[in-house]
Every structure is written in C-alpha cells, then in structure tokens.
C-alpha positions as a Markdown table, in Angstrom:
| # | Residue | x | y | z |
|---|---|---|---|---|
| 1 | Unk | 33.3 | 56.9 | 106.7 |
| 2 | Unk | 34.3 | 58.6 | 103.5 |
| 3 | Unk | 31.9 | 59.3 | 100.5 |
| 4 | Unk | 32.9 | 59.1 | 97.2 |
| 5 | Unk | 31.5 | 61.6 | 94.8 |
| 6 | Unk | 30.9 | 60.6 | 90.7 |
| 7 | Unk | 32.7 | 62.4 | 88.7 |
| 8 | Unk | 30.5 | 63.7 | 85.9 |
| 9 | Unk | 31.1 | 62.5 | 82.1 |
| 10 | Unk | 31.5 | 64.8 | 79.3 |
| 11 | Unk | 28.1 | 67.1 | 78.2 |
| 12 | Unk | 27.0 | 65.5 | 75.2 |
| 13 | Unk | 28.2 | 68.3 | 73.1 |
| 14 | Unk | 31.7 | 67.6 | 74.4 |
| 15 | Unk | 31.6 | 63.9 | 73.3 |
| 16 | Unk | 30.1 | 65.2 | 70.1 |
| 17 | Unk | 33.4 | 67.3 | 69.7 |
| 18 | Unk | 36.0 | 64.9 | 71.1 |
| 19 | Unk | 34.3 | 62.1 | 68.6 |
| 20 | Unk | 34.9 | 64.9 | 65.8 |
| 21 | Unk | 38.5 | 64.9 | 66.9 |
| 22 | Unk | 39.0 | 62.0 | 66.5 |
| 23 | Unk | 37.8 | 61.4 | 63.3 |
| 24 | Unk | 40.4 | 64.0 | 62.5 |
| 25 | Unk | 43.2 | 62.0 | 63.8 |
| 26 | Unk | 42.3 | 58.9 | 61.7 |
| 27 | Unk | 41.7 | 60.9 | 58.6 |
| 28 | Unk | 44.1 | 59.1 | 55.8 |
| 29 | Unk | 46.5 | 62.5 | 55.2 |
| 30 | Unk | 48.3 | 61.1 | 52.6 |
| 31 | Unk | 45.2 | 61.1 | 50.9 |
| 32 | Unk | 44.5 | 64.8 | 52.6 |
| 33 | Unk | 47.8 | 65.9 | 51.6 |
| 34 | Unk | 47.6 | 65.1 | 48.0 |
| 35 | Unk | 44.3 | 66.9 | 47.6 |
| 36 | Unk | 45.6 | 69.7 | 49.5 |
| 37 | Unk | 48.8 | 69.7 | 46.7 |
| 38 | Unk | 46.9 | 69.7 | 44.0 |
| 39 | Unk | 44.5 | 72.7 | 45.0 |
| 40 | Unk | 47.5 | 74.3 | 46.0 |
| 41 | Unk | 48.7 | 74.2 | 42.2 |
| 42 | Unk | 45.4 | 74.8 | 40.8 |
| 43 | Unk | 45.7 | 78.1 | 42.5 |
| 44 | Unk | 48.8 | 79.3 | 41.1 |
| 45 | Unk | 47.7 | 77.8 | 37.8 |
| 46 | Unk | 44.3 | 79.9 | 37.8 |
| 47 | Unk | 46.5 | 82.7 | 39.1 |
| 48 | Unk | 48.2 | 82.9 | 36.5 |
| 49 | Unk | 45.9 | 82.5 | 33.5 |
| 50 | Unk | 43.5 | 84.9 | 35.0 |
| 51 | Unk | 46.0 | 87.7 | 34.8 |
| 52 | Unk | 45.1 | 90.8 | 33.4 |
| 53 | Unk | 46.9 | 90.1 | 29.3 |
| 54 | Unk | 48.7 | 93.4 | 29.5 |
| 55 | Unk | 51.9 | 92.1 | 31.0 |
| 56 | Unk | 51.0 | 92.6 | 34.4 |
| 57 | Unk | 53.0 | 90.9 | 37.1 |
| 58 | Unk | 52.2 | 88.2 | 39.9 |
| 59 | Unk | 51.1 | 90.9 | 42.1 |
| 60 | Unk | 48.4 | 92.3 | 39.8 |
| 61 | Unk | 45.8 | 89.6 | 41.6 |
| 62 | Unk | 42.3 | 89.0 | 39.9 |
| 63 | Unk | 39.0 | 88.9 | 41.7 |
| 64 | Unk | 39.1 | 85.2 | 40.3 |
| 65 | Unk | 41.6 | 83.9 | 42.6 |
| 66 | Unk | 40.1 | 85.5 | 45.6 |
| 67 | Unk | 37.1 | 83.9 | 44.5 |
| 68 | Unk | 39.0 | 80.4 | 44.2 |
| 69 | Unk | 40.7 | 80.7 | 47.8 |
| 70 | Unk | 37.5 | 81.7 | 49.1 |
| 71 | Unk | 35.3 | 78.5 | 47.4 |
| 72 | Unk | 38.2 | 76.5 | 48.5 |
| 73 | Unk | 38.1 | 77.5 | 51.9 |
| 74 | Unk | 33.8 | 76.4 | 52.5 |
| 75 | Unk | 34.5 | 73.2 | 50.6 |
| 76 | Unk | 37.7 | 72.2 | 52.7 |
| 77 | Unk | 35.2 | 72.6 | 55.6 |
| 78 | Unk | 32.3 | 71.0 | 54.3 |
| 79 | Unk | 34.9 | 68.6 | 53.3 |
| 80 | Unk | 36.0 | 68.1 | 57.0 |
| 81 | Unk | 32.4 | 68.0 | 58.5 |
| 82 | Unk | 31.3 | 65.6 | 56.7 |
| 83 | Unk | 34.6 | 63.1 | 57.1 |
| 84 | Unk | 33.5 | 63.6 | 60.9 |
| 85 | Unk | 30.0 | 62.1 | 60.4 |
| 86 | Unk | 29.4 | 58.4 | 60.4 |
| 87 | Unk | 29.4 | 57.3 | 57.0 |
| 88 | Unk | 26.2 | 55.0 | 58.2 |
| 89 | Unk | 24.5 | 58.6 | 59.3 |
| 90 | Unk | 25.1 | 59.8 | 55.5 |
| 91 | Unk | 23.8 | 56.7 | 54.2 |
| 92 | Unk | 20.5 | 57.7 | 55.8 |
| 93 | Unk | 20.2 | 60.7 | 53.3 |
| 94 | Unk | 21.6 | 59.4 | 50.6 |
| 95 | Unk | 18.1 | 59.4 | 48.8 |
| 96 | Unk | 17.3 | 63.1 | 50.2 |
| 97 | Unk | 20.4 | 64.4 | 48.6 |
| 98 | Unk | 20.1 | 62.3 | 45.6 |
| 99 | Unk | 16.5 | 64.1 | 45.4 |
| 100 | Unk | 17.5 | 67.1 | 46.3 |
| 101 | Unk | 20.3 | 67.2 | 43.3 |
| 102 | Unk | 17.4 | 66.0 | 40.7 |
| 103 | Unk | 15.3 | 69.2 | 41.7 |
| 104 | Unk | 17.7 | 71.5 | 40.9 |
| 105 | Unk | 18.6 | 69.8 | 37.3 |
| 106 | Unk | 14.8 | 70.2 | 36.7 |
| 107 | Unk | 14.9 | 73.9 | 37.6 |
| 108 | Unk | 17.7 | 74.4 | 35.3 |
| 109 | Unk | 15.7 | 73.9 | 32.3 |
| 110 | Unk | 13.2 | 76.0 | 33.5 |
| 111 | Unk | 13.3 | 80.0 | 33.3 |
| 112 | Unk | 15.5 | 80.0 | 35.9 |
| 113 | Unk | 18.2 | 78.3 | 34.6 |
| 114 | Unk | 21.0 | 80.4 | 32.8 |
| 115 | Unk | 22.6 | 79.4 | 29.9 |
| 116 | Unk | 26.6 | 80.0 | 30.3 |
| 117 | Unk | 29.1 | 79.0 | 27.2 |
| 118 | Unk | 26.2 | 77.5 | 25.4 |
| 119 | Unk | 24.9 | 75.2 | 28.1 |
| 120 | Unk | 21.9 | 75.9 | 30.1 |
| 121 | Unk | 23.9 | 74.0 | 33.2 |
| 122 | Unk | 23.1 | 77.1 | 36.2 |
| 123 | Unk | 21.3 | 78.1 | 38.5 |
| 124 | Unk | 21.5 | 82.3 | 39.2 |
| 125 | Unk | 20.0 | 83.9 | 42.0 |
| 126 | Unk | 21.2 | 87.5 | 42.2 |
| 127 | Unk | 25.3 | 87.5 | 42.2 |
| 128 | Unk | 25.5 | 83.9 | 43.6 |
| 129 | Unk | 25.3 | 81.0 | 40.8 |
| 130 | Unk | 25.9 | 76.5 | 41.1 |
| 131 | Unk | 25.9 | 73.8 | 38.7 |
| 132 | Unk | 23.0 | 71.4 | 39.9 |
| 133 | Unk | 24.9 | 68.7 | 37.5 |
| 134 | Unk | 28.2 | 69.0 | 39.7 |
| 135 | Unk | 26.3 | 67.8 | 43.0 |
| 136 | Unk | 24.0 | 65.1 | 40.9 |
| 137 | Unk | 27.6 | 63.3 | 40.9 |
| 138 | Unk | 27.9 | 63.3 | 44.7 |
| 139 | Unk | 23.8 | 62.5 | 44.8 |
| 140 | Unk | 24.4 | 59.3 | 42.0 |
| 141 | Unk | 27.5 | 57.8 | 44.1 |
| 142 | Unk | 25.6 | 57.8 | 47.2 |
| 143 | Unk | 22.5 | 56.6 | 46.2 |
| 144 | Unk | 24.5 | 53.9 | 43.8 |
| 145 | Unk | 26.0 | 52.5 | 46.5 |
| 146 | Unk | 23.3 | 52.5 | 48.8 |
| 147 | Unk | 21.0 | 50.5 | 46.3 |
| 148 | Unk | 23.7 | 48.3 | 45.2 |
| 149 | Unk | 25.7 | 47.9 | 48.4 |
| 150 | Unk | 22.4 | 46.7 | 50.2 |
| 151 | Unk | 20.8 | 43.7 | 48.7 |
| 152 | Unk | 17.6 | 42.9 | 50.1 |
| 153 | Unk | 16.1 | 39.6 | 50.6 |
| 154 | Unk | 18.5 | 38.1 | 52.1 |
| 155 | Unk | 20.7 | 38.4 | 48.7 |
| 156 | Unk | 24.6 | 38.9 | 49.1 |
| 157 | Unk | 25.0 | 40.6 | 46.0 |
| 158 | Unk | 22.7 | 42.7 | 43.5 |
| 159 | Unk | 20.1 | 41.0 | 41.9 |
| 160 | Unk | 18.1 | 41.8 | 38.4 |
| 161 | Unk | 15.9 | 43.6 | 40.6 |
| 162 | Unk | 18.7 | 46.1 | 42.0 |
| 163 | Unk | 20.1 | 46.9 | 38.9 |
| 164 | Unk | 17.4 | 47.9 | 37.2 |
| 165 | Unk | 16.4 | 50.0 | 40.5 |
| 166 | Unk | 20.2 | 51.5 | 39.4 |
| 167 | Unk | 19.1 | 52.1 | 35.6 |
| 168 | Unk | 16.0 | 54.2 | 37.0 |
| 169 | Unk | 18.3 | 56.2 | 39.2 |
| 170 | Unk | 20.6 | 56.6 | 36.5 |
| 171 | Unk | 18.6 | 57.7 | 33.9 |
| 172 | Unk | 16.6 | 60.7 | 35.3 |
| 173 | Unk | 19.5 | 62.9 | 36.0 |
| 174 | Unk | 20.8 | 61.5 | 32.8 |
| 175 | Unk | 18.7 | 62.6 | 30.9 |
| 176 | Unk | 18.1 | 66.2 | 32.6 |
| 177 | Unk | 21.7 | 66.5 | 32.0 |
| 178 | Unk | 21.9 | 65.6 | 28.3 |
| 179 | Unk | 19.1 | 68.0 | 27.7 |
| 180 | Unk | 21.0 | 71.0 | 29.0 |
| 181 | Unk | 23.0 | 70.0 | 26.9 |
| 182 | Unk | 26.0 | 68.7 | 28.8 |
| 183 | Unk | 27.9 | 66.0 | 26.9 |
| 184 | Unk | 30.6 | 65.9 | 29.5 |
| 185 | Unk | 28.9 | 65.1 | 32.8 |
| 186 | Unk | 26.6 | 62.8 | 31.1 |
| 187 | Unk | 29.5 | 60.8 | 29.9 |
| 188 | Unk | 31.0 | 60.8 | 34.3 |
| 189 | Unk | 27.2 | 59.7 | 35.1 |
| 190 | Unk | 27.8 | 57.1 | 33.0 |
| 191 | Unk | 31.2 | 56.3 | 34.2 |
| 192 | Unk | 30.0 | 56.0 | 37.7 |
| 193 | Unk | 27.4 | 53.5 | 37.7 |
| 194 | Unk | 29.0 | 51.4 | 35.1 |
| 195 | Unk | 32.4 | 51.6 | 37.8 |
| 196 | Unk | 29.9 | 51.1 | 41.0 |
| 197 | Unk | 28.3 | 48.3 | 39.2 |
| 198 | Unk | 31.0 | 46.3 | 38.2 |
| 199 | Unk | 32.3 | 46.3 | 41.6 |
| 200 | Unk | 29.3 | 45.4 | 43.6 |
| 201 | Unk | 29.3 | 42.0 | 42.4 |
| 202 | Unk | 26.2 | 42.1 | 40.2 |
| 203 | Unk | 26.1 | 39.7 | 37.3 |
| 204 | Unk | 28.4 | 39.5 | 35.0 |
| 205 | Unk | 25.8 | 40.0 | 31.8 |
| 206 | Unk | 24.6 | 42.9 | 33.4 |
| 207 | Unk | 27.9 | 44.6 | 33.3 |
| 208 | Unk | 28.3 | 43.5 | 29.8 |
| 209 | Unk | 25.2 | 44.6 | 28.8 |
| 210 | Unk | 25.7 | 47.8 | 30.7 |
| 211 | Unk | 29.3 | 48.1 | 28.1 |
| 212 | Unk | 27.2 | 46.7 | 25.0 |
| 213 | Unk | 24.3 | 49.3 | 25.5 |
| 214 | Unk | 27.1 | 52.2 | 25.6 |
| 215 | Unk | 28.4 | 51.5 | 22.4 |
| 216 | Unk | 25.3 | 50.8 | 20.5 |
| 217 | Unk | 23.8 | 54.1 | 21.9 |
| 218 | Unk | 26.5 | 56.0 | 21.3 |
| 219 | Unk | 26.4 | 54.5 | 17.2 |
| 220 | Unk | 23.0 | 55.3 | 17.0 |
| 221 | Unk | 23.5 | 58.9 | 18.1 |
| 222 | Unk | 26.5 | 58.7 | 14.9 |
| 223 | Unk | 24.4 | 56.7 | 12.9 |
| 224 | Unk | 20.8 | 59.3 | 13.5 |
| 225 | Unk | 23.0 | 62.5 | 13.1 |
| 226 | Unk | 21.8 | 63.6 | 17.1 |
| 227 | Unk | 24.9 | 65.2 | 18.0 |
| 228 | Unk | 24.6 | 69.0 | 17.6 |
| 229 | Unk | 26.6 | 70.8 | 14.7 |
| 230 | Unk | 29.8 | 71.8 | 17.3 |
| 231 | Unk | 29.9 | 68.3 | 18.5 |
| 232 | Unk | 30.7 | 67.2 | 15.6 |
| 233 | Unk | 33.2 | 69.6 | 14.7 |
| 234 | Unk | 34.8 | 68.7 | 18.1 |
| 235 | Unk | 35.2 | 65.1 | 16.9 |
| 236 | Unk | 36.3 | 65.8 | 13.7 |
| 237 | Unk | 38.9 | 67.8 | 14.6 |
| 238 | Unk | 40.1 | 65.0 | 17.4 |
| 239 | Unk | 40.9 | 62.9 | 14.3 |
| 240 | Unk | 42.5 | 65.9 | 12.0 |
| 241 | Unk | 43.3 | 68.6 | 14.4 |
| 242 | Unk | 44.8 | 71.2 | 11.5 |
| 243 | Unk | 41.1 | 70.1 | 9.2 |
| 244 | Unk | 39.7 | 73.3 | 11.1 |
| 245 | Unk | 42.9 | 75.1 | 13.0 |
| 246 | Unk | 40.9 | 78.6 | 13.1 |
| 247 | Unk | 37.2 | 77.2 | 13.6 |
| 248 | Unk | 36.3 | 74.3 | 15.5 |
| 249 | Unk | 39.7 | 73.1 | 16.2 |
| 250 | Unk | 41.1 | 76.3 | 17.1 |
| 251 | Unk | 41.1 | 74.9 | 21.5 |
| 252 | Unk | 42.6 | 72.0 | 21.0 |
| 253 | Unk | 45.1 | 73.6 | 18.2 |
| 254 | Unk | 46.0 | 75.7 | 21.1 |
| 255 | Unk | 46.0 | 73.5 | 24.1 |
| 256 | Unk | 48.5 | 71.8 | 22.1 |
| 257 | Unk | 51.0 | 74.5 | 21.4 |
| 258 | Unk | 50.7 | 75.6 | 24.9 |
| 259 | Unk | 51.7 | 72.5 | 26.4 |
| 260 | Unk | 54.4 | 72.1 | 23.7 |
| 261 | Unk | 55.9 | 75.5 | 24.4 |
| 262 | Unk | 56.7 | 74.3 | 28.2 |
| 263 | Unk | 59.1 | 71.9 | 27.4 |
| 264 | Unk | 60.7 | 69.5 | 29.7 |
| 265 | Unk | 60.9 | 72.2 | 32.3 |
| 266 | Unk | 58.5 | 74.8 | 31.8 |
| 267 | Unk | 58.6 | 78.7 | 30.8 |
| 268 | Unk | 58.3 | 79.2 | 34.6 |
| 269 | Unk | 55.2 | 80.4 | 36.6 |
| 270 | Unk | 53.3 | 83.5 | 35.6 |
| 271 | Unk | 55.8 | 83.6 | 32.6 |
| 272 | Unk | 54.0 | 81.4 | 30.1 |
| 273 | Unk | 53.5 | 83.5 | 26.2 |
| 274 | Unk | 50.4 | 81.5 | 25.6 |
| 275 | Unk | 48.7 | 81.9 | 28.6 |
| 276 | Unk | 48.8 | 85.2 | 29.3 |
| 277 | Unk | 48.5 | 86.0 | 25.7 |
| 278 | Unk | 45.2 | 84.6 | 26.1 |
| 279 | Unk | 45.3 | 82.0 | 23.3 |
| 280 | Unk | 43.7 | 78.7 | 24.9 |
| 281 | Unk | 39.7 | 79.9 | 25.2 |
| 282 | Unk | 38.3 | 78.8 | 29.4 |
| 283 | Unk | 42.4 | 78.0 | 30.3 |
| 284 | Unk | 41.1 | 78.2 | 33.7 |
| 285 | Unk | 39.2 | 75.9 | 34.2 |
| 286 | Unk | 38.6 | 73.1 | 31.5 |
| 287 | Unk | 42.0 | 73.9 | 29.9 |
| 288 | Unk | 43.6 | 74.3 | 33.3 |
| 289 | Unk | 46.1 | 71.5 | 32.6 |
| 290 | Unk | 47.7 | 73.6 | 29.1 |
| 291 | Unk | 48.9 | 76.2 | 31.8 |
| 292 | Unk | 50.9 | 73.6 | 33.5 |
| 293 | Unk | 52.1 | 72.6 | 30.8 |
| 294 | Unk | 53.6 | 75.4 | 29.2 |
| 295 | Unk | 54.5 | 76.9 | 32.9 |
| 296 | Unk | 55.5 | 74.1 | 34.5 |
| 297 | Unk | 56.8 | 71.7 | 31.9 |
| 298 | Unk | 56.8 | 68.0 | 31.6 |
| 299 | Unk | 58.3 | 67.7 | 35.0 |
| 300 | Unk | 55.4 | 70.2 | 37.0 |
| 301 | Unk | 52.3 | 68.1 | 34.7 |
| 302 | Unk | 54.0 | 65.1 | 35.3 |
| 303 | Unk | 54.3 | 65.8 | 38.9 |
| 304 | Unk | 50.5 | 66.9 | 39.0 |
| 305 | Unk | 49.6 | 63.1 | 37.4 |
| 306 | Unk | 51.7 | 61.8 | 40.0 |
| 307 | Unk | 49.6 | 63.4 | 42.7 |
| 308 | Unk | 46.2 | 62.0 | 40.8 |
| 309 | Unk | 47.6 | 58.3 | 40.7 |
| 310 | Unk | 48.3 | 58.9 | 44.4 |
| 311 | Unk | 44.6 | 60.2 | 44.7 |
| 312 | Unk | 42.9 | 57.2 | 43.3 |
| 313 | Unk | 45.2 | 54.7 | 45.0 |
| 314 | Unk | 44.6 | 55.8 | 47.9 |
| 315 | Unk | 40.5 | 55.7 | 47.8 |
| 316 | Unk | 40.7 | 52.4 | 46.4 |
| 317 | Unk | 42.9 | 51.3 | 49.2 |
| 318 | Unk | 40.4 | 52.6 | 51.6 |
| 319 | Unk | 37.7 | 50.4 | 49.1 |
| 320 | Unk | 39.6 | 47.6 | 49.7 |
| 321 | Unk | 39.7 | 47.8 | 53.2 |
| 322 | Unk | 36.1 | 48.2 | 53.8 |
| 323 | Unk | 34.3 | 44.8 | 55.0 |
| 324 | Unk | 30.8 | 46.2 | 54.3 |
| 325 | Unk | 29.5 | 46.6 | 50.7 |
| 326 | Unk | 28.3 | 49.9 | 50.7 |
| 327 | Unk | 31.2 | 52.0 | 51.8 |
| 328 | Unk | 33.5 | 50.2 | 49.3 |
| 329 | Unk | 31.2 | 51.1 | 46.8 |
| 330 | Unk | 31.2 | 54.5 | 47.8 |
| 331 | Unk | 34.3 | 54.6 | 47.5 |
| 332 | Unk | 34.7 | 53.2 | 43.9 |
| 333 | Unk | 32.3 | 55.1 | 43.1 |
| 334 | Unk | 34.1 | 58.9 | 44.1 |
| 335 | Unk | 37.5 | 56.9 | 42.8 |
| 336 | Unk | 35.7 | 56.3 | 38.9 |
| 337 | Unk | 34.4 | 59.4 | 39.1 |
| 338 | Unk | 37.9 | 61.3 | 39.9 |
| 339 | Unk | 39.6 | 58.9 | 37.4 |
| 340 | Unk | 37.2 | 59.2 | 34.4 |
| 341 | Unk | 36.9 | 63.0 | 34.9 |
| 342 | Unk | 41.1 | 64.0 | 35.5 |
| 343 | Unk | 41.4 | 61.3 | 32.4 |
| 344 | Unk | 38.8 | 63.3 | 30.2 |
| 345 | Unk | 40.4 | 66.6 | 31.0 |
| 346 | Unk | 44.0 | 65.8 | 30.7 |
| 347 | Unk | 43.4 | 64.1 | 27.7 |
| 348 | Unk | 41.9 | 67.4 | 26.2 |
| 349 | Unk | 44.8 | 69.3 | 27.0 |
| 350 | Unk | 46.6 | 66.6 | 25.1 |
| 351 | Unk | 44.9 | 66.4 | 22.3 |
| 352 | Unk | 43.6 | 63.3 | 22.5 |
| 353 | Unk | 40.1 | 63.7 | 23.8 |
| 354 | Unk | 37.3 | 65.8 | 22.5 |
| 355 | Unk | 36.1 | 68.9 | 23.9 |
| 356 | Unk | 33.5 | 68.5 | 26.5 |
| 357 | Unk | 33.8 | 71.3 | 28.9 |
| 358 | Unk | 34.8 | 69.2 | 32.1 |
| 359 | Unk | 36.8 | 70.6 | 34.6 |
| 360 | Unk | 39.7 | 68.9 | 36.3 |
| 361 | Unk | 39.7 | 68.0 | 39.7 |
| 362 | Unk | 40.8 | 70.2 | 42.9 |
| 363 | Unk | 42.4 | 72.3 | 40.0 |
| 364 | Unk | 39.8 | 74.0 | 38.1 |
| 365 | Unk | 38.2 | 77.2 | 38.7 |
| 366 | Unk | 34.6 | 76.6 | 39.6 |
| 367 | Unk | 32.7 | 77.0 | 42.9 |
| 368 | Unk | 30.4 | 74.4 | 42.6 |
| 369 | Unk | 32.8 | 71.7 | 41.0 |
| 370 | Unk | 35.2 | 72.2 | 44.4 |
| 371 | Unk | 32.2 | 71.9 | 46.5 |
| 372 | Unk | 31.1 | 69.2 | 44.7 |
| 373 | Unk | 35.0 | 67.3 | 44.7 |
| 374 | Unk | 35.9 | 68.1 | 48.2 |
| 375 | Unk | 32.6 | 66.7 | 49.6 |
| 376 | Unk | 33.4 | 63.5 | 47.7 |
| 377 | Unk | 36.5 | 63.2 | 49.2 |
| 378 | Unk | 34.8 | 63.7 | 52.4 |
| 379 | Unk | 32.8 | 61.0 | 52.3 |
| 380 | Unk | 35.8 | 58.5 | 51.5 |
| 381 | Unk | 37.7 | 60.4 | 54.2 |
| 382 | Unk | 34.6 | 59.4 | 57.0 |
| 383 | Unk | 34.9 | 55.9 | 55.3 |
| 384 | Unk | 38.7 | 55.8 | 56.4 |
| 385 | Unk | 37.9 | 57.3 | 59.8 |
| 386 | Unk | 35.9 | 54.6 | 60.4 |
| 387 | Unk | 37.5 | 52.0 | 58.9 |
| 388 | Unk | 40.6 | 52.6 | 61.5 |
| 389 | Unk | 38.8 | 51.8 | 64.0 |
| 390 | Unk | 36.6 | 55.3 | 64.7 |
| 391 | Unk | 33.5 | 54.0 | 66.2 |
C-alpha cells in the first residue's frame, strides 16, 4: 500500500515573485526599448551641455550627469514595480495619489516652497528638492480615467454628471499650478483631460465646449492684459524673433542658431560651439533638443522624433487593445500627455513655440520630471502586461 505525499505549492511570496516575472515577460519592449533610447541620448545630450565651458573634454564629467544616471536608475525601477502591479490594484489609489500630488502643490505656495528660475514650482528640504506639478500629471491621468472610465448608474459612457466631476478635478491643481506661476504644465493639465475626454466617449458638446472655453479663456487673459510682463515678451518675440534678439528673444534667438549650426549631420558629440560656449540659457533641460541639434544634426534630431512617434504609437496601440474603459483611458491619457509635452518642447527649440520652461521627455535633466515620466510609462507598461494575457 503506497502513500502519496502532496507536494507543497509555492510560499506566497514566491507566487508574488514568479507573478512579477511574468509581468516582465509580457512587458511591450519595443515600447521599453524606445524609452530606454531616448534616455540613453538624453544622457550624452546633458553630458555634453553640462560641461565645464573651458574646453574641457568628454572625460571632464559633471556632478549633473551623475545626478541624471542616478535619477534615472530609481525611476527605471519605480518604473518596473509598478508595470508588475495589476493596473486594477493602482486604480484603487488613484484618488490617494491624486490627493497626495494636490497637497504638495499647496505646500509649494507656502513658505516652503522655493522659487527656482522665477517660479515658485519646489519643494526643498535640506539638499533633496521635487516638483509637486510633475507628479500632479501622473495624479490627473489616473484619477481622469478612473472618473471617466467608470460610469456609474448603469451608464456606458460619461454623463453631464462625470464631466463636471472631471472639471472639479481639473481645476484645483489647475489653478495651484497657474499661481506658481507655471504657464507650461498648466497648458499639459489642460491637454490631458481635454485628450482623456474626448476619448472616453462623453458628449460631443462637451468636448466642444471643453475646445470653445479654451479659446475664449485664453482671449480673455489677451484681452484683460493677465499675462505677466515676460510672457508677453515671449510671445512677441514667437511672432518677430529679431524684435528683441538681446532681451526677451535672446533663447529662442539662440536655440535657433544652435540647431542651424548642426546641419544635416551634426558638429559631432561634445563638439558643438554653441553648446559648450554656453549660449542657449537651461540647454539641459528645456532646451535639451538645441544640443541635438547642433551635435547631432538633422539626422540624430530626426532620429530622436522617430523614437517619440514610436513612443506614442505604441501606448495608443496598447489603448486600442484594451476592452475595459479605464485602462484605455489611462493610456490616452499618459500618450496626450507625452505628445503635447515633446510637441511643446521641440517646437521651442524650433522656434515655433513660446517659451514655457517644459522639459522634454526621458531627455531632460530633472529628477522629478523622470520620476514623474517613467512611472507613466509604468502604468501603460502594467496595462500591456495585462492586456497579453497576465492575470
């Protein structure tokens, strides 16, 4: 008479692990890969125009780009934690992080916020410092799409009821963000629900009215003179850019002759005149894209735009694979955000959007803003997981 022994299942911290493994595995690395390029370049790129400006080689590395390796290596992790978590699990604290990213944009206005390059946008606390308006992006797209990808009542899409639930989300970091003031991110807020929104299948008038309300508000700030002196200037010079060539135009004079100077082919990396002369003003990080172009040429910036389009096509794919409301609109939500942002910042660089201090993402010096970008991507990454068949 034999007797046959169980053989005992995995501890639940081994199914924990294995279940974290193989999210992994599912993980959409083209996506992965295209993100990893383009912080890749950013590196080089904030290398070089955070050499010392005394023609000091490639060798003579900064503390910034120890800093950037270092802020990139948390948020790849953070990034790969949270594509491991069930995006249903993250869903559950959408409205604690959305909370939790309106606190901080209060205490920014308070005495201990900090005002860096005329913005009172951080938070310092000893050597370590954040942007609370960075993460109020990740706290909006979640709690957007939660509120809009869940209809209650029975509803299959959003009613009066949810949008205006939407408006009232919107508008308190909104507004703590325009008061820092921070032109820029209030203009991605913006972006984001209007994209989230209009993909969510809520009325059409509300979407126009959403569009309608945008311009009117943005010709009564024209029309009541609310913009501040330099925001002006900024706008008048992305009409004329030689009206002000040594005052308010002088960055996007600049930018301009950087990127020109590259040519089709570039001057070559950590060779570029303008950059390490020092000419564009913050060229690592919201002028990030004028060292590529002057270094790396039409080809290297046009290969970096390449590597964006793959970006966005590649979250929207995983929105248009989703069967469930609220992960696609996650989704569409990171994808607008990424879009709007790289479109802004680029388009400084060119000349053919005004100054507004944004950085461009996965390139940019910043600590918070890669954080912020790489835990994004994280939560279309768990979207992906799942959506091959990760349960």
């Amino acid at each position: 008479m034999s007797t046959h022994v169980g053989v005992p299942g995995p501890s639940p911290r081994a199914r924990i692990g294995l279940a974290a493994a193989g999210a992994v595995r599912r993980l959409d690395w083209t996506l992965v890969g295209s993100a990893l390029a383009l912080c890749a370049i950013g590196t080089m790129l904030v290398w070089s125009a955070t050499l010392p400006g005394d023609g000091s080689g490639p060798m003579e590395a900064t503390g910034h780009v120890r800093r950037h390796l270092a802020h990139l290596a948390v948020a790849w992790a953070l990034c790969l934690a949270v594509a491991s978590v069930d995006f249903r699990t993250v869903r559950a604290y959408a409205h604690l992080v959305y909370g939790a990213t309106v606190i901080g944009l209060v205490l920014v206005l308070t005495p201990m916020g900090a005002v860096i390059n005329g913005s009172r946008g951080w938070i310092v606390l000893g050597g370590f410092q954040f942007q609370p308006s960075e993460l109020a992006k990740v706290g909006l797209v979640l709690v957007l799409a939660t509120l809009l990808g869940e209809p209650r009542d029975g509803e299959t899409k959003p009613m009066t009821r949810d949008v205006l639930y939407g408006l009232l989300v919107l508008s308190l970091p909104l507004t703590l963000v325009l008061l820092q003031p921070d032109l820029g991110t209030t203009l991605v807020l913006g972006a984001i629900f209007l994209g989230v929104l209009t993909m969510s299948g809520a009325p059409i008038a509300w979407v126009a009215g959403m569009l309608a309300c945008g311009v009117a508000a943005g010709a009564a700030v024209w029309w009541f003179d609310l913009l501040e002196p330099y925001q002006l200037d900024r706008l008048a010079t992305l009409v004329d850019p030689s009206a002000d060539p040594q005052g308010a135009g002088y960055n996007s004079a600049q930018a301009l002759i950087a990127v020109g100077s590259g040519g089709f082919v570039g001057t070559g990396l950590f060779q570029g005149e303008q950059t390490h002369g020092r000419f564009v003003p913050e060229q690592h990080t919201d002028f990030i894209f004028t060292v590529a172009g002057e270094e790396l040429g039409f080809v290297g910036a046009g290969a970096m735009v390449v590597l964006f389009t793959v970006v966005f096509w590649r979250i929207l794919r995983i929105a248009q694979g989703c069967d469930q409301p609220y992960p696609r609109l996650l989704c569409v939500g990171v994808a607008t955000w990424f879009a709007f942002q790289s479109f802004i910042n680029i388009g400084m660089g060119l000349g053919i959007m005004p100054v507004t201090g944004l950085p461009l993402p996965f390139v940019s010096y910043g600590g918070t803003a890669i954080v912020a970008n790489l835990l994004a991507l994280g939560l279309v990454l768990g979207v992906s997981a799942r959506d091959r068949g990760f349960e």
